[in-house]
C-alpha positions as CSV (number, residue, x, y, z in Angstrom):
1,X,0.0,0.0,0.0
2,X,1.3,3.6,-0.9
3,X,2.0,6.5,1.7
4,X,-0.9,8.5,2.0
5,X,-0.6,12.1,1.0
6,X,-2.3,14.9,2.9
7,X,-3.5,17.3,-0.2
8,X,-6.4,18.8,1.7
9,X,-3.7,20.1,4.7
10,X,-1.3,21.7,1.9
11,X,-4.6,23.0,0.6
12,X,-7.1,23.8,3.8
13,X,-9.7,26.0,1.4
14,X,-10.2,25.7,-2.0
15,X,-10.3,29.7,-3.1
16,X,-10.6,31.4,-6.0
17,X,-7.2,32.9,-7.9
18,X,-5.9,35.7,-6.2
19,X,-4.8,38.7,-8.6
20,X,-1.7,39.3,-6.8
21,X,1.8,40.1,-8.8
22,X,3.9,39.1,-6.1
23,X,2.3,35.7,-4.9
24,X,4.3,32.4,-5.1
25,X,3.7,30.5,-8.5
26,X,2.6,28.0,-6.5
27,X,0.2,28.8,-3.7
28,X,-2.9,28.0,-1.7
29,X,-5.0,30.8,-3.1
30,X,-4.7,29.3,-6.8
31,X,-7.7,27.7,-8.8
32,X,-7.9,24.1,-7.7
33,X,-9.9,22.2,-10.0
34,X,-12.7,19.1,-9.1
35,X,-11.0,15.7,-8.6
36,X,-10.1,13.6,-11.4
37,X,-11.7,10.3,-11.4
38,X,-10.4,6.5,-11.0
39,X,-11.3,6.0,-14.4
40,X,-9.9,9.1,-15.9
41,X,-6.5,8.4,-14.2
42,X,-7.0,4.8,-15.2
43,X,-7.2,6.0,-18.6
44,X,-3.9,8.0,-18.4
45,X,-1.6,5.7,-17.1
46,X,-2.7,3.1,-19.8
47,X,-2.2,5.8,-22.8
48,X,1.5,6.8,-21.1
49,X,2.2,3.0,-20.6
50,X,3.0,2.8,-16.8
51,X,1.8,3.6,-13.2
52,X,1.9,7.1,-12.3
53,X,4.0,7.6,-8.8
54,X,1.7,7.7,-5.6
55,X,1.9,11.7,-4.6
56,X,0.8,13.0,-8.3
57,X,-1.5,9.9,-8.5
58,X,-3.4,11.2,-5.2
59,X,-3.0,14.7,-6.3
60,X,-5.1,14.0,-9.4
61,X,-7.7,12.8,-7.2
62,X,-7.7,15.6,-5.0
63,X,-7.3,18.2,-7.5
64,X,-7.6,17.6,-11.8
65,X,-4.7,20.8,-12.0
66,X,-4.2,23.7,-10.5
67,X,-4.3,27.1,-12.0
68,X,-5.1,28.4,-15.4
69,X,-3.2,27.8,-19.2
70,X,-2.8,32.3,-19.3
71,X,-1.0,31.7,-15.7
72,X,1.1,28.9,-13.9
73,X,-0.4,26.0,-13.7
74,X,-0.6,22.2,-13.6
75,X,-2.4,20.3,-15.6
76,X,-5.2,17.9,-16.0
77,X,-5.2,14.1,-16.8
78,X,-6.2,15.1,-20.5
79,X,-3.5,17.3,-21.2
80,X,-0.6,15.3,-18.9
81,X,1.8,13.2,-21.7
82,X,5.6,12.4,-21.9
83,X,7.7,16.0,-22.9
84,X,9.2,14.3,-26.4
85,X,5.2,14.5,-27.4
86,X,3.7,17.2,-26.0
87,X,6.2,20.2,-26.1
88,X,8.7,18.9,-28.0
89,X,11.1,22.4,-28.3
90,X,11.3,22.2,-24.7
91,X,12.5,18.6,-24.9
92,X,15.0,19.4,-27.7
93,X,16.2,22.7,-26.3
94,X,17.3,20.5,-22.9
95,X,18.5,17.4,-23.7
96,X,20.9,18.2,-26.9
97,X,24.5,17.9,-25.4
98,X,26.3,21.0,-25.1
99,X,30.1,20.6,-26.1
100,X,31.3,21.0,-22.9
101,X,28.8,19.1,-21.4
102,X,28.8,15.4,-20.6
103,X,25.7,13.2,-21.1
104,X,26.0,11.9,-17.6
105,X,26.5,13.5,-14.3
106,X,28.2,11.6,-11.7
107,X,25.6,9.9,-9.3
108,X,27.6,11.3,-6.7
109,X,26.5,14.9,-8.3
110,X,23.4,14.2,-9.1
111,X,22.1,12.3,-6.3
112,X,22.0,15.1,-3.7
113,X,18.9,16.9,-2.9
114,X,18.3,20.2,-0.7
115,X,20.2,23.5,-1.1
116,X,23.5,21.8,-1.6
117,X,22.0,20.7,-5.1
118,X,23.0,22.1,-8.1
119,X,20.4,22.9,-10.8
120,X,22.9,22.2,-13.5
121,X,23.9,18.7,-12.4
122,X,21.0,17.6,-14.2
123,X,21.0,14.6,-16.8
124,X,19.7,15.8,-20.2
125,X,19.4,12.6,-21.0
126,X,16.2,12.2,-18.7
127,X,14.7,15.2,-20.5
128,X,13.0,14.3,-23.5
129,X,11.8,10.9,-21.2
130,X,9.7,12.9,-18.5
131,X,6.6,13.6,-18.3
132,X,5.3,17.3,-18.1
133,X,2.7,17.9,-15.3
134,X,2.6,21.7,-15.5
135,X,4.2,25.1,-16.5
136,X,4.8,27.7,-14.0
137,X,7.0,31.5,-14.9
138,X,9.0,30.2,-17.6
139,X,9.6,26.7,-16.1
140,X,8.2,23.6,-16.8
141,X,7.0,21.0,-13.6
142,X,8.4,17.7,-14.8
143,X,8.1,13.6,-13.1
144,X,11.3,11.5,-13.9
145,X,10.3,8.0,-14.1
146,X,14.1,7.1,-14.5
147,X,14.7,7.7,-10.9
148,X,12.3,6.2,-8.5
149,X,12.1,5.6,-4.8
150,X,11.8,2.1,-3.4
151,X,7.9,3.3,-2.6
152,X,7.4,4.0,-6.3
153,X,7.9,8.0,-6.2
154,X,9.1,9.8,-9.3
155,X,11.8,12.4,-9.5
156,X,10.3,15.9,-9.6
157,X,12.1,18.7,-11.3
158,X,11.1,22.2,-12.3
159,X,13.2,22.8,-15.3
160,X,13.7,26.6,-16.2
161,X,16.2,28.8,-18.4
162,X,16.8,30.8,-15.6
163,X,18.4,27.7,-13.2
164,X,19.9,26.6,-16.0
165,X,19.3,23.4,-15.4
166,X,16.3,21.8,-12.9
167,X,15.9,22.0,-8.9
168,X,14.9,18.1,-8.5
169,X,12.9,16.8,-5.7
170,X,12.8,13.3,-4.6
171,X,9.0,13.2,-5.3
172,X,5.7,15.4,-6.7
173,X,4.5,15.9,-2.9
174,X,8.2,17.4,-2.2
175,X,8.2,19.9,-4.8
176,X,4.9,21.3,-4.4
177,X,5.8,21.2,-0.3
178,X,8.4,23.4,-0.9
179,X,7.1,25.6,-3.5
180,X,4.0,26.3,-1.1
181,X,6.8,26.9,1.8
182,X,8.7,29.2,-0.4
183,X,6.2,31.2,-1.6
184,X,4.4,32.0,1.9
């Protein structure tokens, strides 16, 4: 049996958008929209071919995206697919080698969470692979399904120009915990 995660405490009220230039991209105030269904989620995870990861899996039944397409946002089961398919000049943009870039970070480099992490110790490799969840500034909000935890979680990054690289997260629940944090 999966970990439980407690949506409705990250989110106590469900309230409308707040028009407020200097809010969080992420944050409590923002447009929650009705659950997705069983079925619905179902339906996703046999079009991408797998499972989704526990957190985003009980997100989508709490909440079928967040936000709007003219602001940040994340998105529904019906608009959720694999990067490669969906916005594919993001995908190419991020995971064509640089020259002085290698394909492959060092686990020890890539493997660390937190603030020591380093956005650009990313592996472009994973890019065109993940599937994108949402868009937030000019970032994308990205599962990994090449890394996993031993309870099924996915890798979480939000990938953006300005990071050069991605800040990672060891799970969906962890990045939207700390983007709620940071933005209070």
């Amino acid at each position: 049996m999966s970990a439980q995660y407690a949506w409705s405490e990250l989110f106590p009220a469900r309230h409308p958008a707040a028009e407020d230039p200097d809010r969080s991209a992420l944050n409590v105030d923002s447009d929650l929209h009705p659950p997705a269904t069983e079925a619905e989620i179902s339906r996703l995870e046999a079009r991408l071919g797998m499972e989704l990861p526990p957190s985003y899996r009980q997100f989508l039944l709490f909440s079928n995206g967040w936000g709007n397409a003219d602001d940040c946002c994340l998105l529904g089961v019906e608009e959720i697919g694999w990067l490669r398919d969906v916005d594919p000049s993001v995908a190419e943009s991020w995971s064509e080698p640089k020259p002085e870039d290698s394909w492959s970070v060092p686990d020890e480099l890539y493997f660390v969470y937190g603030r020591e992490q380093v956005s650009s110790n990313m592996r472009g490799e994973y890019v065109s692979d993940t599937l994108l969840v949402g868009y937030w500034d000019d970032g994308v909000v990205l599962l990994n399904p090449h890394v996993k935890t031993p309870e099924g979680e996915w890798e979480a990054w939000y990938l953006a120009p300005w990071l050069a690289g991605a800040r990672r997260f060891t799970s969906f629940w962890d990045l939207v915990a700390h983007e709620l944090r940071s933005g209070a």
